[in-house]
C-alpha positions as CSV (number, residue, x, y, z in Angstrom):
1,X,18.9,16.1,22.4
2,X,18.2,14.5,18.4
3,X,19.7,16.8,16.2
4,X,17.2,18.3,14.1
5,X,16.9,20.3,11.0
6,X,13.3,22.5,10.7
7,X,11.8,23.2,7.4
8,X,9.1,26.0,8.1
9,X,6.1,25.8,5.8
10,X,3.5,29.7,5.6
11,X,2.4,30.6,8.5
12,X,-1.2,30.5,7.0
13,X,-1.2,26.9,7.7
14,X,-2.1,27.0,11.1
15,X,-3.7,24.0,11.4
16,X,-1.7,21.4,9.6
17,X,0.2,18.7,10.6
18,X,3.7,18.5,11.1
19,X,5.7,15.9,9.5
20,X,8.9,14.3,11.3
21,X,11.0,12.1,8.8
22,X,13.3,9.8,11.5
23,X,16.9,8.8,10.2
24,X,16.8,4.6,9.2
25,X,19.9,2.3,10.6
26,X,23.3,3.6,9.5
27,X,21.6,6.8,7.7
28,X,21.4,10.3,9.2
29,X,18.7,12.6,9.1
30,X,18.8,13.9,5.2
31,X,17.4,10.2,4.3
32,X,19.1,8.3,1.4
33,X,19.9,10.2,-1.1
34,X,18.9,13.3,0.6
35,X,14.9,12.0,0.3
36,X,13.7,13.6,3.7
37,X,15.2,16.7,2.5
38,X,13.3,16.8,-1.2
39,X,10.3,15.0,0.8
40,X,10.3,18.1,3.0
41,X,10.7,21.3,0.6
42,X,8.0,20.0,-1.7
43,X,5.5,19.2,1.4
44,X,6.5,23.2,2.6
45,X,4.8,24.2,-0.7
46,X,1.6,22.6,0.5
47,X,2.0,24.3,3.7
48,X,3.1,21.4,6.0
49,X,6.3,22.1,8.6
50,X,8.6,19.5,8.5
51,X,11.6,18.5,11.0
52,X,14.1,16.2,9.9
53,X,15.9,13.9,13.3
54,X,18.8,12.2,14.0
55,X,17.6,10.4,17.0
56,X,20.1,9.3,19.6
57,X,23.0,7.7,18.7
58,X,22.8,8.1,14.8
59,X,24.2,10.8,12.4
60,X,25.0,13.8,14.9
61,X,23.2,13.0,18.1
62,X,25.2,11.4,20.8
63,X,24.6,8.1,22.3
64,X,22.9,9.1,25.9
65,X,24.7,6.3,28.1
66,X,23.2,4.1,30.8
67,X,19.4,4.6,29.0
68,X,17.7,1.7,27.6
69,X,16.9,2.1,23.7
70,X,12.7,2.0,24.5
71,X,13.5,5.0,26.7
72,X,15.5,7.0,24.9
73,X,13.0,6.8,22.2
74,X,10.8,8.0,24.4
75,X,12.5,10.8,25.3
76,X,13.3,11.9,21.7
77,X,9.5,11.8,21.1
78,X,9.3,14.0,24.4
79,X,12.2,16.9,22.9
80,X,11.0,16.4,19.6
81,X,7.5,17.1,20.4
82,X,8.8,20.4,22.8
83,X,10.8,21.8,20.1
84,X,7.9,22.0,17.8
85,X,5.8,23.4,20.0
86,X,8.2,25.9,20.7
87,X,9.2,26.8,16.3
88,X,5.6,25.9,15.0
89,X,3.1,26.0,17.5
90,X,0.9,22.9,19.4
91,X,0.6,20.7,16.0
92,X,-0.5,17.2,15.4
93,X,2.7,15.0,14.4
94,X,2.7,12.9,11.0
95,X,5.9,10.1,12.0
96,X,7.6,8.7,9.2
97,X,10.9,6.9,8.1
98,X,12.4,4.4,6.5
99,X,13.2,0.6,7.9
100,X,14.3,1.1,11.7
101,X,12.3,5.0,11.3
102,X,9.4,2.6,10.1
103,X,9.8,1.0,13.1
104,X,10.6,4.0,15.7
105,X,7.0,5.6,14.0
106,X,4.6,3.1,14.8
107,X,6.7,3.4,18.8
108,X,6.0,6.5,18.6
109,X,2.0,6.4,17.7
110,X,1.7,4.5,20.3
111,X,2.8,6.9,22.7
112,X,-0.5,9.3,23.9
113,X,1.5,12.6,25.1
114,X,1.1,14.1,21.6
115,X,-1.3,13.3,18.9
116,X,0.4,11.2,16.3
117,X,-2.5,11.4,13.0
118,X,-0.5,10.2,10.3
119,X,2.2,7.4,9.6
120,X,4.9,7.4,6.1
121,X,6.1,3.6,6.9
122,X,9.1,3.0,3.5
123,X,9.8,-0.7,4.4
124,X,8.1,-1.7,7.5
125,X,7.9,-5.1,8.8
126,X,4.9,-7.0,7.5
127,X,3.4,-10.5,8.9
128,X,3.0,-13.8,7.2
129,X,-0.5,-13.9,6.2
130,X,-1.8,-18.1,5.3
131,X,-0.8,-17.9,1.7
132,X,2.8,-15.9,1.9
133,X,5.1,-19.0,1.7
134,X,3.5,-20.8,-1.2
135,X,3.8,-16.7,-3.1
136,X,7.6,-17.1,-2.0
137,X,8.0,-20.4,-3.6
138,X,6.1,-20.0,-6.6
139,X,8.5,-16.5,-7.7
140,X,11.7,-18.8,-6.1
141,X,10.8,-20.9,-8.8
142,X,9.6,-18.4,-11.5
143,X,12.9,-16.4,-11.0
144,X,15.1,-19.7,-10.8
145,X,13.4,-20.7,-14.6
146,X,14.4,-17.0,-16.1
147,X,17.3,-16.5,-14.2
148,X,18.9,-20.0,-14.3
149,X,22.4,-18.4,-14.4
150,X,22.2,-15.9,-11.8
151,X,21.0,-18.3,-9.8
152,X,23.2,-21.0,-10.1
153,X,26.0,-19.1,-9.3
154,X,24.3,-17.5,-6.5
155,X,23.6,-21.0,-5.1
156,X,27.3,-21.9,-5.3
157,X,28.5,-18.5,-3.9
158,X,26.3,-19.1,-0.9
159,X,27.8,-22.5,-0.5
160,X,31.3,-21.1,-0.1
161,X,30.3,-18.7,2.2
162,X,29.0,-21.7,4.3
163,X,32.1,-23.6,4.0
164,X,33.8,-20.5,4.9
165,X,32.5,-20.8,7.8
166,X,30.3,-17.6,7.4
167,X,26.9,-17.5,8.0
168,X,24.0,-14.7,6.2
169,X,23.0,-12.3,8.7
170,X,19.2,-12.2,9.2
171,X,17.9,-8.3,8.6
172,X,15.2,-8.5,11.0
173,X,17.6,-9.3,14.0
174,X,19.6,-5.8,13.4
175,X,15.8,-3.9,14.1
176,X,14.1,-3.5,16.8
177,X,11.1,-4.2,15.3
178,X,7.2,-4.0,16.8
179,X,4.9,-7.0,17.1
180,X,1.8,-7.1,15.1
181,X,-0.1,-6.2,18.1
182,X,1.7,-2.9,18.4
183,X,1.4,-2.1,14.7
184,X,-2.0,-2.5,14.8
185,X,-2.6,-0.4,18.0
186,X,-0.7,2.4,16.4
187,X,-3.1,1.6,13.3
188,X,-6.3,2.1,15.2
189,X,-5.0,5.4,16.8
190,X,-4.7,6.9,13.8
191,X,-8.0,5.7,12.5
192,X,-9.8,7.1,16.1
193,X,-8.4,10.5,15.4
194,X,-9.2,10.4,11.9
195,X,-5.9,10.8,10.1
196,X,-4.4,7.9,7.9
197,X,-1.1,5.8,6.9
198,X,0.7,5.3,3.9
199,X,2.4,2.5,3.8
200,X,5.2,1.0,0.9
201,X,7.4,-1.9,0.2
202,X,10.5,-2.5,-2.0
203,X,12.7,-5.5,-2.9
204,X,14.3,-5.8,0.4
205,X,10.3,-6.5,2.0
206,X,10.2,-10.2,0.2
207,X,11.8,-11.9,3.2
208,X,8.5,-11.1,4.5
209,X,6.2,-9.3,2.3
210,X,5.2,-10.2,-1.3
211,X,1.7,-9.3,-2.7
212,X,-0.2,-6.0,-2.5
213,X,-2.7,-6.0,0.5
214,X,-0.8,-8.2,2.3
215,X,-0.1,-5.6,5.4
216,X,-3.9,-5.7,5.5
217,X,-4.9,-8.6,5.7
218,X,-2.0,-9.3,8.2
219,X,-2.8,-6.8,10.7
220,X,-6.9,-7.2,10.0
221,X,-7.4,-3.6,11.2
222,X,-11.1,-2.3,11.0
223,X,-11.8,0.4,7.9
224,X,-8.2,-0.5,7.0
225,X,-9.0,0.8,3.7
226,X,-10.2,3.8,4.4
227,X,-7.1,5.7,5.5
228,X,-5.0,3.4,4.6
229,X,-2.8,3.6,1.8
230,X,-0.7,0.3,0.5
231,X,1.5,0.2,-2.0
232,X,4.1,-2.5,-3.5
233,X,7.3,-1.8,-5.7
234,X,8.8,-5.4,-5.7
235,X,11.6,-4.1,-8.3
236,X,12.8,-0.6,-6.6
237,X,16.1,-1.2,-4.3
238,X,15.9,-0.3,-0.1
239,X,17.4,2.8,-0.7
240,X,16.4,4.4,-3.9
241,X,19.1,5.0,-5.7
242,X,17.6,5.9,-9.0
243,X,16.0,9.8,-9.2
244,X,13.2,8.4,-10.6
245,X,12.2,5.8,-8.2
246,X,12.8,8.9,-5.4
247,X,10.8,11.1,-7.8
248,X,8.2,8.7,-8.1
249,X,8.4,8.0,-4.2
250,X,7.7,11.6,-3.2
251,X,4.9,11.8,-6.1
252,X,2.7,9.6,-4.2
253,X,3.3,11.3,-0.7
254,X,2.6,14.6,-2.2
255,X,-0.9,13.2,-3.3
256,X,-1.2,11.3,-0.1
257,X,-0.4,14.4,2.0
258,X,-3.8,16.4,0.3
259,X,-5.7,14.2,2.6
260,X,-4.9,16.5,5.3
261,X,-5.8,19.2,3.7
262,X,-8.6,21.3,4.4
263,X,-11.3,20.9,1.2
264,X,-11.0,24.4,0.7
265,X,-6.7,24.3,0.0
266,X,-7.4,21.0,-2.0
267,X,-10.2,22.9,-4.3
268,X,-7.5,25.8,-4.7
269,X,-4.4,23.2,-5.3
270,X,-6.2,21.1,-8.2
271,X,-7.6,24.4,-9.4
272,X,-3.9,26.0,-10.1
């Protein structure tokens, strides 16, 4: 079973969502620099339960042998959906994570046994859309003519490293990541059930991402804009290692999470 560790928001909240933050790569459950668990004590004051997962084979939960990865997820999705039933009540799920818990969310969505209404995607993959690699070259080239230094010895380091005989490892290849066809599925099922997705990339996105709106027009998913919510921090690092980019970061979920509030709690919030 994913180890798990359960923030319990009022009971008043009956009818909220709760939200699941999934452990990325490497990382276990508390999220870089403990962001799932400041994520998840300032969503409990809005009334949302939270559960925080290692899934299997990461942080504290064992490898389950002899079971494909598609599987297993599927089975995490299965206990992590029974143990919330069990601590907080039949609840719609909101899926989030960083990177690879981008990735395992939008898996997840697309799984019917329990309604999935809202996605936190930090980092997932984007597609190419027609103009991405003349964006690429044009800020190549703007960063090469302010940065001429940097760059130049960046050029030459990478050119040992060939030599070497060592070769860059391509990011993508350590994710399983889910074809555009599967993101936008999971994108519509959240639009039919009326919930909505927030989605953000850093830095570490320009291999494959690099203008705002770009996930849209990618993915061409109908009233994208409508529960959609895109956002683009070209200059923030992967994992946030400043406070105020995490502070920033769970700023905007906060005022993204209202949307699943009833209009009477989001009259009463903005009031006090």
């Amino acid at each position: 079973m994913p180890n798990e560790a359960l923030a319990k928001a009022p009971q008043s909240a009956e009818l909220l969502p709760t939200f699941v933050f999934m452990n990325a790569g490497l990382l276990h459950r508390v999220g870089p620099r403990r962001l799932h668990v400041d994520l998840a004590r300032r969503l409990a004051h809005l009334g949302f339960p939270s559960l925080r997962v290692d899934l299997s084979g990461i942080g504290d939960s064992p490898v389950q042998p002899g079971v494909s990865s598609s599987d297993q997820l599927a089975a995490d999705f299965r206990e992590i959906a029974a143990l919330l039933e069990t601590q907080v009540g039949p609840r719609p799920l909101v899926l989030g994570g960083l990177c690879a818990g981008a990735d395992n969310a939008i898996f997840m969505t697309n799984q019917n046994e329990t309604p999935v209404v809202g996605m936190i995607l930090l980092d997932p993959v984007c597609y190419p859309d027609r103009s991405f690699r003349i964006r690429s070259l044009f800020r190549l080239g703007w960063e090469i003519a302010t940065h001429p230094v940097f760059h130049t010895r960046l050029f030459f380091h990478r050119v040992g490293l060939f030599l070497g005989g060592q070769r860059r490892v391509d990011q993508l290849s350590l994710r399983d990541v889910p074809t555009r066809e599967q993101t936008r599925r999971a994108f519509d099922a959240i639009r039919a059930r009326g919930g909505q997705v927030f989605s953000m990339f850093t830095r570490y996105s320009l291999i494959y991402y690099n203008k705002q709106g770009q996930y849209r027009r990618a993915l061409g998913v109908e009233g994208y804009d409508d529960f959609s919510t895109e956002v683009f921090w070209p200059t923030v690092n992967h994992v946030f290692p400043l406070e105020l980019h995490r502070t920033r970061l769970i700023g905007q979920i906060e005022a993204w999470a209202h949307g699943f509030l009833p209009q009477t709690l989001r009259n009463d919030d903005a009031s006090n």
